[in-house]
C-alpha positions in Angstrom: 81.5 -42.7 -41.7 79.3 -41.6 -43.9 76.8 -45.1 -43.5 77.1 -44.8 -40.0 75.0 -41.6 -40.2 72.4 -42.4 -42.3 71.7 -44.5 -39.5 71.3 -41.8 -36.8 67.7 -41.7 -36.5 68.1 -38.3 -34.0 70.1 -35.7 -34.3 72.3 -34.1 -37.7 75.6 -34.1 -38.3 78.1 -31.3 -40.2 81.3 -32.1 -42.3 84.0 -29.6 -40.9 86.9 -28.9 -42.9 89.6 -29.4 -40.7 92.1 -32.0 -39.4 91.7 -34.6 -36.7 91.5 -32.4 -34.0 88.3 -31.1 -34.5 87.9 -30.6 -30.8 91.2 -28.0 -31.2 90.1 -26.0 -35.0 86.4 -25.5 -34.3 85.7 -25.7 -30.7 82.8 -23.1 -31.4 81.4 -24.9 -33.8 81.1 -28.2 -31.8 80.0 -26.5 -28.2 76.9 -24.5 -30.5 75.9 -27.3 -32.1 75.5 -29.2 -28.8 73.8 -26.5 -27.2 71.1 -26.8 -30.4 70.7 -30.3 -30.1 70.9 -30.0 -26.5 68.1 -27.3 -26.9 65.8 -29.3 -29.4 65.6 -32.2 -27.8 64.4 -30.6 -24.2 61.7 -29.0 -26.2 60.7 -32.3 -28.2 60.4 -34.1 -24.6 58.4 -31.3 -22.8 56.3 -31.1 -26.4 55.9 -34.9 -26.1 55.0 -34.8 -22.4 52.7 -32.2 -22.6 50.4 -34.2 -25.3 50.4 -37.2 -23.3 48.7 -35.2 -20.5 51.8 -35.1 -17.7 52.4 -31.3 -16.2 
């Protein structure tokens, strides 16, 4: 798993210490971090639009 991420060019990634279910122990911790990324990326597209000249 660990190779596979060093190939993500956007985005981050978080070891959890829990089981399998990851969805079932940390539900919190999975639905903020998609709200941040989620978040960031809207504002990197309107940044990137908005030096390119669109409204």
């Amino acid at each position: 798993m660990s190779n596979y991420l060093l190939q993500v060019d956007v985005g981050k990634y978080k070891y959890l210490d829990c089981g399998r279910y990851v969805h079932s122990e940390e539900p919190d911790i999975i639905a903020d971090e998609m709200k941040n990324f989620i978040k960031s990326t809207l504002q990197s597209t309107i940044l990137n639009s908005s030096k390119q000249g669109f409204p």
